[in-house]
N, C-alpha and C positions, 0 to 999 in steps of 0.2 A: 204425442210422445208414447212410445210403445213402454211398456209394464217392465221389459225387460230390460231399457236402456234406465226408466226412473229408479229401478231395483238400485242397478247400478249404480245412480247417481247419489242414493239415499249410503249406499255402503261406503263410498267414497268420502260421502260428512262424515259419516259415521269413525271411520279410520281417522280423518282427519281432524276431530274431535277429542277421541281419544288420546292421539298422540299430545294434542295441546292440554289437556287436563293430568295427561300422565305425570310431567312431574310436580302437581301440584297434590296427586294423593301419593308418591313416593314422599311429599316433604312432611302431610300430614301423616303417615306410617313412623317418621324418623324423630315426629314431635316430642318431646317429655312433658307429662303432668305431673308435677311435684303437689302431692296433698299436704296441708300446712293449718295448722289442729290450734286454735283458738278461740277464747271464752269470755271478752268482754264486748258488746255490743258498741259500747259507745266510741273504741277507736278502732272501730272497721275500718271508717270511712280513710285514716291514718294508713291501715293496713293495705286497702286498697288503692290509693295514689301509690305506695314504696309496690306494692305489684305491678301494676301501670308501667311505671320507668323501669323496672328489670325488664318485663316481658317484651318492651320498645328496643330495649338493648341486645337482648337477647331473644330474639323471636322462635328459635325451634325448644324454649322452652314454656311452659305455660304453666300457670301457679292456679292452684284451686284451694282458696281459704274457707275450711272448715270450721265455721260459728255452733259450740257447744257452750252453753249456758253455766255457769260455774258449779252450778250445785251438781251436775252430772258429769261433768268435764273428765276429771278422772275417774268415775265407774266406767264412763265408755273407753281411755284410755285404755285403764287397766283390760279390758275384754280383750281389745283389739290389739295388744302387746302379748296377750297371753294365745290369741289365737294366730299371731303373725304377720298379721297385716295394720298394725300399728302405721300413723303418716310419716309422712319421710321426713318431716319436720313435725313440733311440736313445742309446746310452751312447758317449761317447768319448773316447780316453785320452788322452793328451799325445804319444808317441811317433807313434801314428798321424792326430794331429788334424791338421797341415801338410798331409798329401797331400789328407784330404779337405779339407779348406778350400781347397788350391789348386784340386780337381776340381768344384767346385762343386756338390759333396754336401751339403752343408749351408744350410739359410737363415740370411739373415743375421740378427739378431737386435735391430739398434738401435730399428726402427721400433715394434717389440713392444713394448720394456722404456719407449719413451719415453711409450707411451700407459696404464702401468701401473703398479704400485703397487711392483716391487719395486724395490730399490733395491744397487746394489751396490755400494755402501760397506758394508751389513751382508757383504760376504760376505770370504773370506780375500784379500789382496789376489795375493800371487803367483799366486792361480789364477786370478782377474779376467785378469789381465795374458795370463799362459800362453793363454787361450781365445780371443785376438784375430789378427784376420788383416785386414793391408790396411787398417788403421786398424778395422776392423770385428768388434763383439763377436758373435760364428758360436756361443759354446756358454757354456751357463751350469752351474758349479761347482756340483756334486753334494755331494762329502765330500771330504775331504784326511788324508793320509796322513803322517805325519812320524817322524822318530828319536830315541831317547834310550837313552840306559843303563842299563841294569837292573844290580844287584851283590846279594851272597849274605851277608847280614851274619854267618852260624854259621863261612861264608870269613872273612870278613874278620879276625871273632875269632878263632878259632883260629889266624892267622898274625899278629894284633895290628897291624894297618894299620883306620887310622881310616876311615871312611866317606867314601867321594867326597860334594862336594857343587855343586850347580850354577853355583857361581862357581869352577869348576876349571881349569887349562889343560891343553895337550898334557902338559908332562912333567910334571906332576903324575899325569897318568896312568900316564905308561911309570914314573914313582917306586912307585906304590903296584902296581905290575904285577911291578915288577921285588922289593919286600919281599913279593909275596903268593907269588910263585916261589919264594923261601929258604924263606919260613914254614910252608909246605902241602907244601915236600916231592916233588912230582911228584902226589901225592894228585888235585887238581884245574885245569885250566885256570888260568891265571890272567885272560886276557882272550881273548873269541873273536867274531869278526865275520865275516860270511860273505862272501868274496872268489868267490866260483865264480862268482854272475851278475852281472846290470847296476849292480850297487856302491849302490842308492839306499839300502841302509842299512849300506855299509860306506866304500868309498873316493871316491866322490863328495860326500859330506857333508865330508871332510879337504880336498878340492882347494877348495870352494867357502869353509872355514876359513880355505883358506891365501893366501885371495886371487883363486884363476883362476876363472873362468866358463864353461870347459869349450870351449861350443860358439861359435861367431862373433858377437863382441859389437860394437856401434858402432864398425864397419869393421874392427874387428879381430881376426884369425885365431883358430881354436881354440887352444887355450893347454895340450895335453893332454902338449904335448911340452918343456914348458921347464919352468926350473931349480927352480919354486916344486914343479911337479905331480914331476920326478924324484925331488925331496925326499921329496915324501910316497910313491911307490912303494921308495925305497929305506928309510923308517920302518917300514913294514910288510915289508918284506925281513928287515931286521936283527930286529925282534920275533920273525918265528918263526922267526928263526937262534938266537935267543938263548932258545926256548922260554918264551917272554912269550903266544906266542900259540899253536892249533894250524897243523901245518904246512898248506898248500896241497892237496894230497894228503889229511891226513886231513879234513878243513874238506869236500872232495869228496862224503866217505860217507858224513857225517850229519849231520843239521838244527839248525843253531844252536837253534835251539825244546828240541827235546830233551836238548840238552847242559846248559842251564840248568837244565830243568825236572827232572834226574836230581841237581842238585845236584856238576856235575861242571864249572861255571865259575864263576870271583867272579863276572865282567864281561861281561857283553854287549852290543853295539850291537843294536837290536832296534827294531819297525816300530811302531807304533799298532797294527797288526793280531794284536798278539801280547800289545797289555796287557792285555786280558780274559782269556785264555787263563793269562796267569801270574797274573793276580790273583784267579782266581778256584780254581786248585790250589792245596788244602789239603795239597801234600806242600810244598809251599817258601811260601806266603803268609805263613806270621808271620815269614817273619825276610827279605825279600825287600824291594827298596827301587828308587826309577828316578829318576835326576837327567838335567840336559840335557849334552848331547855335550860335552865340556872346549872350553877357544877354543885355537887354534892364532891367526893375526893377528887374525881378527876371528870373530865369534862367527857362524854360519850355519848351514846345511843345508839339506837336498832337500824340497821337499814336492812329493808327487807327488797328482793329483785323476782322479778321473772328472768327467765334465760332464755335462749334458743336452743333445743337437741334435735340431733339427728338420730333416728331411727337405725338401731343397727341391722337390722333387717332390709333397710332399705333397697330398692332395685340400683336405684337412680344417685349413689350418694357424690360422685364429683358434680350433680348437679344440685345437688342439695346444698352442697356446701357453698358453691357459687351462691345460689340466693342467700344463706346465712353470713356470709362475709357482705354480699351488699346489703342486707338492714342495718348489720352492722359498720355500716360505712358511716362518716360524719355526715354528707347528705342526707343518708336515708334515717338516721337520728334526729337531726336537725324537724325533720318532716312530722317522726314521733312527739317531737318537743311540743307538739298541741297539744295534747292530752297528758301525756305524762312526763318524768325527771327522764328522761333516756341516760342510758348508764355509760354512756359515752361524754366525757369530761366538760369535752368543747361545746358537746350539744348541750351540755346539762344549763348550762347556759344562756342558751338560749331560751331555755321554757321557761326562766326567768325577768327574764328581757319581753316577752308575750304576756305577763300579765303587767297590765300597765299601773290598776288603781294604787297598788300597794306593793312594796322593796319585799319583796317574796327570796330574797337573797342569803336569809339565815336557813332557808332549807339547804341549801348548795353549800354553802359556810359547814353546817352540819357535817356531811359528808367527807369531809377532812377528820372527824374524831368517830366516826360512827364502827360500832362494831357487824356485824351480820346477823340477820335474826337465828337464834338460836336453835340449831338440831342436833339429834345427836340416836343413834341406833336405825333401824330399819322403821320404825314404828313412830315418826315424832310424834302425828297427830294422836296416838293411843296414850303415849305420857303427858301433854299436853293436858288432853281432858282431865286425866287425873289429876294434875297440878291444879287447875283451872276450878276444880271442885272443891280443892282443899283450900283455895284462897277465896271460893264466895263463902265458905263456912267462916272465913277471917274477917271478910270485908262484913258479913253480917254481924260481926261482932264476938266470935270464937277466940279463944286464947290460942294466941299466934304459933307462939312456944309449942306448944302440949300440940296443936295440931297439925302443925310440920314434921315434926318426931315422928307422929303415928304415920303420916304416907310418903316420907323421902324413902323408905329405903322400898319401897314395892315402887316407886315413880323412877330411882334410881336402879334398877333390877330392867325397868324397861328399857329406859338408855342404853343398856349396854348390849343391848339383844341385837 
């Protein structure tokens, strides 16, 4: 074969190569990758199945889930919002959701949800509410988080105090605290809640019981410093004065988790993110039990959410919004219900129904009185720490009074900023 007919023939694949590949990089050119800004490791695997079935459904879009570890999460948010190129999705939490909403980092959300299918009445309502700004819904409720009590029924017998049950109040608690202290001896805790950080599963769940709102509610001031909230810092003073609870100091060096899960407390206050982990250990599941938090005035608690935002910078936001309306779908909830409460009603449900050992059902029960964890100004986590310093100076044993007085009004000056 001469050189000049093979030329030929090699140009002829060649053409006829091209033309067959061609609409295969016109469809990769027309592709979208939606970046999608996420920080807990262990429901990747979650996050990656609900990627899976969109991208099967939707194939000229393609999801890239970006794993930032929490402690950094939002320093690189905040860079990459301030430089522009923030992801077209992102996760965002109640504490830091004010600043970006005031910064207009976020898009806003009414225009989407009015032209589509979801609906959010299915979804928990304190966290509906929590994700609004300006009259305007900026982020839609991911999962929710809530508190209840876990107790040690082998405790409870061996000291012969009957079983807490969900229609309990305060001093029904500190009663069965105070007979499981004579009965056990020093042997074990009688009651332990972790006082060291932001209290969303110890003493903010009590002020929100006993009436107060915490942060500036319909014109009216924080309330962290009157006679309802003194009350409840000086109940938890006298407990582990009284060795009902542990003290401040040891509460410091180890993980409420642990405490229980050694069979070393009756009673714990304790998160959603900790019923799998206890219902699923075979050193305390058969004899282990969770009712909701006792009432003090009225029955309530914290429920704290992540949400989904869209990046208002984004390229791509009717595809953006497409994927945040499917997580937010009952299926793709349902799928989250392994790992977490999904903030979607029906699913919430189901993460209930998945853990088998133990009736995990007063956290979801919860969620009918629960209020939203509390924020308030551009700055939560900066009042926050100051709160959070003036109540270890309390739990160590500071006059409750006298030391509230001195920091509400510089902690109430930040709130309103």
């Amino acid at each position: 074969m001469s050189p000049i007919k093979n030329t030929g023939r090699l140009l002829a694949h060649s053409i006829l190569a091209s033309a067959l590949l061609l609409p295969t990089l016109l469809h990769a050119a027309d592709k979208i990758t939606l970046r999608y800004a996420v920080w807990d490791r262990n429901q990747l695997p979650a996050e990656q199945e609900i990627a899976k079935r969109f991208e099967q459904a939707n194939p000229d879009i393609k999801i890239e889930i970006e794993l930032t570890p929490s402690a950094q999460y939002f320093v690189k948010l905040d860079s990459a919002a301030a430089g522009g190129v923030a992801p077209d999705i992102f996760w965002i939490n109640m504490p830091y959701f004010v600043q970006y909403a005031k910064n207009g980092i976020m898009e806003p959300l009414a225009p989407y949800i009015k032209d589509s299918d979801l609906k959010l009445d299915d979804v928990v309502a304190s966290s509906v509410k929590a994700y609004q700004y300006d009259g305007q819904q900026m982020a839609i409720p991911r999962d929710v988080d809530s508190i209840a009590v876990w107790y040690n029924k082998k405790l409870f017998d061996q000291a012969g105090v009957s079983y807490p049950t969900s229609d309990w109040r305060w001093d029904d608690l500190k009663s069965k605290a105070t007979a499981l202290k004579n009965g056990l001896k020093g042997a074990a805790f009688p009651l332990v809640m972790d006082l060291s950080i932001d209290g969303q599963d110890s003493y903010m769940n009590l002020l929100f019981q006993n009436g107060n709102h915490i942060v500036p509610k319909d014109g009216q001031p924080t309330d962290i410093a009157n006679d309802k909230s003194i009350w409840v810092y000086q109940q938890l003073q006298g407990m582990m004065k009284d060795g009902l609870m542990p003290s401040a100091q040891q509460m410091s060096e180890v993980k409420t988790e642990n405490i229980f899960q050694s069979n070393r407390a009756a009673m714990v206050y304790a998160g959603s993110w900790l019923a799998a982990p206890f219902a699923n250990n075979p050193l305390i599941n058969d004899h282990i039990g969770v009712v909701m938090m006792p009432k003090i005035e009225r029955q309530s608690g914290v429920a704290h959410s992540l949400a989904f935002a869209m990046s208002a910078k984004s390229a791509h936001k009717q595809a953006a919004w497409k994927y945040i309306a499917f997580m937010s779908s009952e299926a793709s909830q349902a799928e989250l219900a392994k790992v977490v409460i999904p903030a979607n009603k029906t699913a919430a449900k189901v993460w209930a129904q998945q853990i088998q050992k133990v009736d995990v059902s007063p956290y979801i029960q919860t969620l009918e009185v629960t209020q939203a964890y509390p924020t308030a100004g551009t700055n939560t986590p900066k009042w926050q720490n100051m709160w959070i310093a003036s109540l270890k100076k309390i739990f160590m044993g500071a006059d409750a009074k006298q030391e509230m007085d001195k920091s509400v009004k510089k902690i109430a000056r930040v709130m309103e900023q």
